[in-house]
C-alpha positions as CSV (number, residue, x, y, z in Angstrom):
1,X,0.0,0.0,0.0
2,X,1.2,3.5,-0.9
3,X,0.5,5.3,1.8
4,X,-1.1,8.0,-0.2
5,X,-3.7,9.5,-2.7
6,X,-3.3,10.7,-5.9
7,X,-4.3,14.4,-5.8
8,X,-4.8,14.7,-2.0
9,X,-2.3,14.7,1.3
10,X,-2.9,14.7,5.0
11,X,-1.9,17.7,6.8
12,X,-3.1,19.5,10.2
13,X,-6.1,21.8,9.9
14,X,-5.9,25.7,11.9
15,X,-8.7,24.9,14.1
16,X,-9.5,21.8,13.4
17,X,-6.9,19.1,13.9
18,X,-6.0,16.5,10.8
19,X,-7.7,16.8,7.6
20,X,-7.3,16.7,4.2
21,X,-6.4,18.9,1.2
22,X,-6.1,18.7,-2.4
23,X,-2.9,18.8,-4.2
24,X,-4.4,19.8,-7.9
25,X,-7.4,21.6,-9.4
26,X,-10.8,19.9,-9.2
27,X,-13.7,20.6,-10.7
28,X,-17.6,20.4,-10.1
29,X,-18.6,16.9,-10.2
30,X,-15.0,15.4,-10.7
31,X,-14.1,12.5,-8.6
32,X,-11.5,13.3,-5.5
33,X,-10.8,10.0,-5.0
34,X,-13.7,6.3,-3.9
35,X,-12.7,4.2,-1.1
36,X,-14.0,0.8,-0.1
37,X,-15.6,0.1,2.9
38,X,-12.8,-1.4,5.6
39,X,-16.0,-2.7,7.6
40,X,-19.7,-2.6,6.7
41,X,-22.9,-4.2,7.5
42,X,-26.3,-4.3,5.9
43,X,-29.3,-3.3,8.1
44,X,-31.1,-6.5,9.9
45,X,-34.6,-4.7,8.1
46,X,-33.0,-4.5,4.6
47,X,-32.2,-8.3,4.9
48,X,-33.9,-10.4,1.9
49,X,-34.2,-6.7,-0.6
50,X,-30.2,-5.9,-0.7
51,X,-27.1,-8.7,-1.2
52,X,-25.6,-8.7,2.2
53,X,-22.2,-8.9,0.5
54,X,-22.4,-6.2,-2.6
55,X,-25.4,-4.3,-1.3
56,X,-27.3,-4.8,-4.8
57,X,-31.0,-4.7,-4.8
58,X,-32.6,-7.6,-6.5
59,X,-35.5,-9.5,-6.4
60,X,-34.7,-13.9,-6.3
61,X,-31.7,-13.2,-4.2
62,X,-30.2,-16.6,-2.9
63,X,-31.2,-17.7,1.0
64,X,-27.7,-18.6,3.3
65,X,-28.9,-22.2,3.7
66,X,-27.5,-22.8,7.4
67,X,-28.8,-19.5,9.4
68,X,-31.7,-18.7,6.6
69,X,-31.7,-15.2,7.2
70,X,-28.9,-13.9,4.9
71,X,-29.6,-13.1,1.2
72,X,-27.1,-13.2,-1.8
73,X,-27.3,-12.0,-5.5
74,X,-25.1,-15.7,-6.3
75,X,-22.7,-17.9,-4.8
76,X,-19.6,-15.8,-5.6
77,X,-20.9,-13.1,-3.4
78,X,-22.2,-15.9,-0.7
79,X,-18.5,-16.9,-0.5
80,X,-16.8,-13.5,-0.5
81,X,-19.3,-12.5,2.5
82,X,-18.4,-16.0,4.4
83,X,-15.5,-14.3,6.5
84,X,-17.9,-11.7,8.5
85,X,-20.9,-13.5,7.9
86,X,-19.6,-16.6,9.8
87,X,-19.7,-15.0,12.9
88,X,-23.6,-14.1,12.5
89,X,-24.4,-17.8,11.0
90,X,-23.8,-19.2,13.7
91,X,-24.8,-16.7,16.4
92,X,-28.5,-16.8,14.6
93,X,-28.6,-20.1,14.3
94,X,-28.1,-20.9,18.5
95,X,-30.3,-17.6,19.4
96,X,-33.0,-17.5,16.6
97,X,-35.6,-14.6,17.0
98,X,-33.7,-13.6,20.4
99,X,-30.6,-12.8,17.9
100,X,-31.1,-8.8,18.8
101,X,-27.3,-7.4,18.4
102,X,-27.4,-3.4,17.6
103,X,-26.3,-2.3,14.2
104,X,-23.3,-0.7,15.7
105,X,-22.3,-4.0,17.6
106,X,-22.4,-5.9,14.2
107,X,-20.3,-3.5,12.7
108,X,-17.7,-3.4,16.1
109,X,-17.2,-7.6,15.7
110,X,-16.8,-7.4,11.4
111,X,-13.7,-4.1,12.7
112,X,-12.3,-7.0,15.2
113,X,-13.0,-10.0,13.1
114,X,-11.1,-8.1,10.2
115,X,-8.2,-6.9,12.0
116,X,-7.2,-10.2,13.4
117,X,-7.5,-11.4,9.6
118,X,-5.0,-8.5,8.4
119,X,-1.9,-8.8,7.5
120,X,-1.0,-4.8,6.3
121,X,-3.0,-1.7,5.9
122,X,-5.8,-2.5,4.0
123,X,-7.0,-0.2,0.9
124,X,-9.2,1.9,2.9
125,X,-6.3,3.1,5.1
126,X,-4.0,5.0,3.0
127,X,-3.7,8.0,4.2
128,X,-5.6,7.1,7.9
129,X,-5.2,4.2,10.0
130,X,-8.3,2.8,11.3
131,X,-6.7,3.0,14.7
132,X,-6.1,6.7,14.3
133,X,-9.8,7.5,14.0
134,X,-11.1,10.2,16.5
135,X,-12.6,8.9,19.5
136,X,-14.7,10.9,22.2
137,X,-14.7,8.7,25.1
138,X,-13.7,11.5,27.5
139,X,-16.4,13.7,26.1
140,X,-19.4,11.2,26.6
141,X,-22.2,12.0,28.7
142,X,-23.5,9.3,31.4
143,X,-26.5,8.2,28.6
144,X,-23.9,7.5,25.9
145,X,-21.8,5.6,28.0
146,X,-24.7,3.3,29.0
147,X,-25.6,3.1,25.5
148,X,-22.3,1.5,25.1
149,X,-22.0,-0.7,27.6
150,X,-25.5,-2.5,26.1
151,X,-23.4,-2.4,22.9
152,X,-20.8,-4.5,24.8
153,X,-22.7,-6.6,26.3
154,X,-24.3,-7.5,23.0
155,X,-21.4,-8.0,21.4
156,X,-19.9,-10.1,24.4
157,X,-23.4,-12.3,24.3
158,X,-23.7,-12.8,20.4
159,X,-20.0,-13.0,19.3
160,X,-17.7,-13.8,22.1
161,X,-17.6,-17.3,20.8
162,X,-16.5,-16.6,17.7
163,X,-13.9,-13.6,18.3
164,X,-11.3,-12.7,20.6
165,X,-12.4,-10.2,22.4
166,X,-10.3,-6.9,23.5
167,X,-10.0,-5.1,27.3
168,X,-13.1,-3.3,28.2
169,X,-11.2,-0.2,27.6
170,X,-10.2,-0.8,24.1
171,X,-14.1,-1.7,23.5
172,X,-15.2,1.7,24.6
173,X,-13.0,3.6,22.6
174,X,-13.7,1.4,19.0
175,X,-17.2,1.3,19.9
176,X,-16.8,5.6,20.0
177,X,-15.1,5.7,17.4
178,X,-17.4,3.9,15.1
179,X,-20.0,6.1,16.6
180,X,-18.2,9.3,15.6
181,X,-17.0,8.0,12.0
182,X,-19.2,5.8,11.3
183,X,-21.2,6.3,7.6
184,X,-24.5,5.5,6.8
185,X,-25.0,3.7,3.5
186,X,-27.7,5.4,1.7
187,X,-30.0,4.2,-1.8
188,X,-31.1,5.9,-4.7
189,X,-34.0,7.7,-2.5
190,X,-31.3,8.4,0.6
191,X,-33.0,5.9,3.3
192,X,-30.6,3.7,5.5
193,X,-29.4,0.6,4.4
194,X,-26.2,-0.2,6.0
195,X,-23.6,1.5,8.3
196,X,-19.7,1.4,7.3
197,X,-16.1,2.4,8.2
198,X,-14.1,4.3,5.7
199,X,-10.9,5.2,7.6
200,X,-9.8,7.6,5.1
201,X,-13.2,9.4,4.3
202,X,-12.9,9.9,8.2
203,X,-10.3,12.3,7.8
204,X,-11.9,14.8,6.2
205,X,-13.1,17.5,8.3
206,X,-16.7,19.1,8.5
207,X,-18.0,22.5,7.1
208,X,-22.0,24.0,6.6
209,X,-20.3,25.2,3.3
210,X,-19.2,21.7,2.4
211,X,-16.4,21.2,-0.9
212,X,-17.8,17.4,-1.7
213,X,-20.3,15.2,-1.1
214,X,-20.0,11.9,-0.6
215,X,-21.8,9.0,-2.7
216,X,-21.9,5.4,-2.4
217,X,-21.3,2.7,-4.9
218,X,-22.4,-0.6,-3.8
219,X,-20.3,-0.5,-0.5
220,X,-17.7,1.9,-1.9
221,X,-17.9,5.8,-0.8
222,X,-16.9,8.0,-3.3
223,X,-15.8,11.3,-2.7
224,X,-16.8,13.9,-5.3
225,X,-16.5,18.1,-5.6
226,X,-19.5,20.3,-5.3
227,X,-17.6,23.0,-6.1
228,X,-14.3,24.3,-7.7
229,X,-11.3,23.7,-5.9
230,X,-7.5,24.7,-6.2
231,X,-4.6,23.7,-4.8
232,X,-4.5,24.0,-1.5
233,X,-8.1,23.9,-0.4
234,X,-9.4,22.1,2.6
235,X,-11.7,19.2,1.7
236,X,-15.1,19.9,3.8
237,X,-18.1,17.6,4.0
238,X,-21.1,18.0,6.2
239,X,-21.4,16.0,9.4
240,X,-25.2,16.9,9.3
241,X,-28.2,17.9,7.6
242,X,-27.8,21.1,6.2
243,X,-31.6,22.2,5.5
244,X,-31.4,23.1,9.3
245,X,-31.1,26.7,10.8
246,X,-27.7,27.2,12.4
247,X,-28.6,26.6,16.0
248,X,-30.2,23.4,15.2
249,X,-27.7,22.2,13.0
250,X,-24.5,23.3,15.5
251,X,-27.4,21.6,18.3
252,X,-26.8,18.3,16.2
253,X,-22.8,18.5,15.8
254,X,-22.6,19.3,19.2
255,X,-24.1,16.5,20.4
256,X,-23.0,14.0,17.9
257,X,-19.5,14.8,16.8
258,X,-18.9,17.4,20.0
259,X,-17.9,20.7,18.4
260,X,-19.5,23.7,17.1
261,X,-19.2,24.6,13.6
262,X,-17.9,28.3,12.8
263,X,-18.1,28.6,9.2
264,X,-19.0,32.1,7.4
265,X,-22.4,30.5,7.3
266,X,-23.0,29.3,10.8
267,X,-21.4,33.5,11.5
268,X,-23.8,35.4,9.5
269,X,-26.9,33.2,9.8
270,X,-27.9,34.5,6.2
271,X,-30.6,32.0,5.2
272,X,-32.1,31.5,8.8
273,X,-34.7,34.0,8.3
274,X,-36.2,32.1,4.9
275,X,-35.6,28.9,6.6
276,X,-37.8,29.6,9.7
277,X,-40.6,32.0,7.5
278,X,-44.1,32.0,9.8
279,X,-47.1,32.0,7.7
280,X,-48.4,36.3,6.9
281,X,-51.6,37.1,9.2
282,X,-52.9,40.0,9.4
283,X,-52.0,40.2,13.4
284,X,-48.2,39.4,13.8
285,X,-47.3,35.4,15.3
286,X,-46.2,36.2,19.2
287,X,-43.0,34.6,19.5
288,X,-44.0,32.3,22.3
289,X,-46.0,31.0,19.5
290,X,-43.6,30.2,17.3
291,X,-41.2,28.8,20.0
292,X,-44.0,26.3,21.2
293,X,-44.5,25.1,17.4
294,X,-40.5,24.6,16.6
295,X,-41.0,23.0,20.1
296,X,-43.9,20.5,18.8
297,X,-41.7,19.9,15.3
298,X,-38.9,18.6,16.4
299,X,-41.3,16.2,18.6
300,X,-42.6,15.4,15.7
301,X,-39.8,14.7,13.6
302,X,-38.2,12.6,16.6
303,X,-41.3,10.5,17.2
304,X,-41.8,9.9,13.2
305,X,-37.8,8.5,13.4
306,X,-38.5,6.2,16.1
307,X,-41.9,4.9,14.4
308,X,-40.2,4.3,11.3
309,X,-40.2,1.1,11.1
310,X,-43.0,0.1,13.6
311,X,-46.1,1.7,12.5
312,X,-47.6,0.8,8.6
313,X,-46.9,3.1,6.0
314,X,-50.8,4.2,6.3
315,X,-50.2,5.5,10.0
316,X,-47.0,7.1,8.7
317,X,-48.7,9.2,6.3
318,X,-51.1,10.2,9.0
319,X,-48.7,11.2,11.0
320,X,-47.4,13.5,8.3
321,X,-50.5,14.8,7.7
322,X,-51.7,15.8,11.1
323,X,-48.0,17.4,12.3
324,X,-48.6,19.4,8.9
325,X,-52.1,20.5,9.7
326,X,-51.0,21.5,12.7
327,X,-47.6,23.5,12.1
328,X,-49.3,24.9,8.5
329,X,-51.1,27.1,10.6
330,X,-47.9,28.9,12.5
331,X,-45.4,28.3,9.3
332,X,-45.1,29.3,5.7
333,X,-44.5,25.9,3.7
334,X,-41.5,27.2,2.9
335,X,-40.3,26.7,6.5
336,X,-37.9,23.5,7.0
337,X,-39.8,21.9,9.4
338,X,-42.7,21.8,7.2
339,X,-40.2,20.8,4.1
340,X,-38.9,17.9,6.6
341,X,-42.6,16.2,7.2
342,X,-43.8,16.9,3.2
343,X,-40.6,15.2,2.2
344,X,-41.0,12.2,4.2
345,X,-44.9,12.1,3.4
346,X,-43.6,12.0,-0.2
347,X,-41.5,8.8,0.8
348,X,-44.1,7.2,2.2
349,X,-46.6,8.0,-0.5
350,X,-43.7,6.5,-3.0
351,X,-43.4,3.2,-1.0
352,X,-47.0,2.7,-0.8
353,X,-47.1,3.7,-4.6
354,X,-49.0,6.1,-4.7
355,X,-47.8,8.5,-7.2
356,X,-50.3,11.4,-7.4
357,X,-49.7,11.5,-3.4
358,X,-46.0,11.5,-4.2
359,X,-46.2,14.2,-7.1
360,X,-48.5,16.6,-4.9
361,X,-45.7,16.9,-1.9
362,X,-42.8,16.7,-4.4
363,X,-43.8,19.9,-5.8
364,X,-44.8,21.7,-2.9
365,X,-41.0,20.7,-1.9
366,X,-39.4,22.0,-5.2
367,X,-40.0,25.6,-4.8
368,X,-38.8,26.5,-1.7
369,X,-35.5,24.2,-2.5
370,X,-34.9,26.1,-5.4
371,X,-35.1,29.0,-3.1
372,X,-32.2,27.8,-0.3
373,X,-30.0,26.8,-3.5
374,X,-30.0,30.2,-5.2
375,X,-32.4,29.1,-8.3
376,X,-34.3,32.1,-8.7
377,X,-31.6,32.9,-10.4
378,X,-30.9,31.3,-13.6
379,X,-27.3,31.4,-14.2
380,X,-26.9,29.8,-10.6
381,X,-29.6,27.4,-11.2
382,X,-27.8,26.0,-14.1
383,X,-25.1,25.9,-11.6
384,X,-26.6,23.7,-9.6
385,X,-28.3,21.9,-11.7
386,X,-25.3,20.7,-13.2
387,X,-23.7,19.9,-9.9
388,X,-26.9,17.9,-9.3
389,X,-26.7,16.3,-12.7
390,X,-22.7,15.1,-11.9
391,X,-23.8,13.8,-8.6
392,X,-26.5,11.8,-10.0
393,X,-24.6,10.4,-13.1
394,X,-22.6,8.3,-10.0
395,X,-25.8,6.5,-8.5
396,X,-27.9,6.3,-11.3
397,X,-25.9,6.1,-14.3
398,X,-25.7,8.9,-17.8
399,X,-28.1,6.8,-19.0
400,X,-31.1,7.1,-16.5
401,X,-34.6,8.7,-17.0
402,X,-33.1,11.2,-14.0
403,X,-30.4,12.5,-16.3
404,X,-32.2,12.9,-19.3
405,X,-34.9,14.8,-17.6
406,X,-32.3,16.2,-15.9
407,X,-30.8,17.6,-19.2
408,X,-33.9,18.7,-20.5
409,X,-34.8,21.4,-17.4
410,X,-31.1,22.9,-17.8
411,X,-31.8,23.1,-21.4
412,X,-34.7,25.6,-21.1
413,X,-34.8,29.2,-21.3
């Protein structure tokens, strides 16, 4: 292994600790550099839709035949799985349905299980070591810590027998570490399907006026620009939803990654006021008003998160539909907590296929998108269209119905 990445090198950030900066030009849309996964693991609910090995959605995938709960797209993929997927075989087969590990305790055993396999750095460590990964142990509050330790103990009850397990105090820092770099895996309509570790990615340091995004292939992460860069420049991602207001957003880092962001956005606060617009009434909203209903949103969206995958896609909607009832009569629908409940109300309606429902949300969304990404202006627009159109050319492919539809709006006058 090299130890390095074309175009890209390692150095310390003003501010920020290690990070990551590009050598050469890049351009919107080009490709900084794609990194495989050095650990991943497909979600337990995802089981039997995705290939636990390639993460390709097919129907007719093939059943493991011992534990019967593991799905393949063909035996090649069954046997290039076998290594990790030993450890959960066997684990299943003695618990059955009281087999409950957390996502994050399948992914801890597949780091251990692959580090006593390796023999150098892998291809996901060139530039980062997965031992060199931030950890926060020292800055976890009393409820993360007991999250944790249940992580442990599942990992000590499910795999033990199948791993060597390290000191207690090892555990707590990978098991933060994971928690802090850990990726979600996303698919074509950006809903969970995995978690993984990308050592590498990891590196790269966090900004509300991000320099790339990152996609996934399969199980590979690839890392492309958003925006111009030169020589010199910081790669940025975002840790974080950035649809968000500033306090809410620097609410979220703080408590997950435990900083506050201080980028010229997060300073001047300039698209706060668009992002929180109240509905016009001819007497003014008091702001005790407005406090209580920001209040009752992110209630809302918290409860709607953990119902996810417990209530039917019927009580879902509902729950969409009331919350937006309610909050329609203190906020604009431009406001991003309405923007929030529409968009998942048009996921729902698109997994229950129900198109017109689908259609009806997804263009009450568009507007007030186009708004936050500087469309009302056409030359920027384009801009971002064509970012958007780069981006999408990864997942989908230059030859999808996106694209050429795609092509067609950025064509207009």
């Amino acid at each position: 292994m090299t130890g390095s990445i074309e175009g890209l090198e390692r150095f310390d950030s003003p501010g920020k600790g290690r990070g990551l900066r590009v050598t050469r030009g890049f351009k919107v849309g080009e490709l900084l550099f794609s990194c495989p996964a050095y650990s991943y693991v497909l979600s337990v609910k995802e089981r039997g839709c995705y290939c636990e090995f390639c993460f390709t959605r097919k129907e007719g995938l093939a059943r493991c035949g011992k534990c019967k709960k593991a799905f393949y797209c063909n035996a090649k993929c069954q046997k290039g799985d076998w290594a990790m997927h030993k450890m959960e075989c066997s684990s299943m087969t003695v618990f059955g349905e009281n087999w409950c590990p957390s996502e994050i305790s399948r992914l801890v055993s597949r780091i251990l299980a692959k580090k006593k396999m390796q023999k150098e750095r892998c291809a996901s460590e060139k530039i980062l070591l997965i031992g060199e990964m931030q950890s926060h142990l020292v800055d976890e509050d009393n409820e993360k810590r007991e999250m944790s330790e249940a992580d442990i103990a599942g990992l000590h009850r499910f795999y033990s027998k199948h791993l060597e397990v390290p000191e207690h105090k090892e555990l707590l820092t990978l098991f933060s570490q994971v928690a802090c770099n850990g990726f979600t895996i996303e698919d074509d309509e950006l809903s969970h399907i995995g978690t993984a570790i990308y050592p590498d990615v990891a590196l790269i340091n966090h900004s509300c006026l991000p320099s790339v995004i990152v996609t996934y292939n399969g199980t590979a992460a690839e890392v492309r620009a958003v925006r111009d860069m030169k020589p010199g420049d910081e790669v940025l991602i975002s840790y974080i939803d950035l649809l968000y207001p500033t306090d809410d957003r620097n609410s979220r880092l703080r408590e997950s990654y435990y900083f506050t962001c201080d980028c010229q956005e997060c300073k001047s606060k300039s698209k706060d006021k668009a992002k929180l617009k109240v509905r016009k009434k001819r007497d003014s909203i008091e702001p005790e008003v407005i406090n209580n209903m920001v209040r009752y949103a992110k209630k809302t969206m918290r409860e709607f998160r953990a119902f996810k995958h417990e209530k039917t896609p019927s009580e879902l909607l509902e729950m969409c539909e009331q919350s937006l009832e309610e909050m329609g009569a203190v906020f604009d629908d431009s406001n991003v907590y309405m923007l929030h409940m529409m968009y998942q109300a048009m996921g729902v309606c698109l997994y229950m296929q129900d198109v017109d429902g689908a259609i009806r949300y997804g263009e009450k969304i568009l507007g007030p998108f186009r708004l936050y990404m500087g469309m009302e202006r056409h030359s920027a627009g384009i801009s971002a269209l064509k970012k958007a159109k780069a981006i999408m050319e990864v997942v989908h492919g230059k030859d999808h119905y996106y694209i050429t539809e795609l092509q067609k709006e950025m064509e207009q006058k």
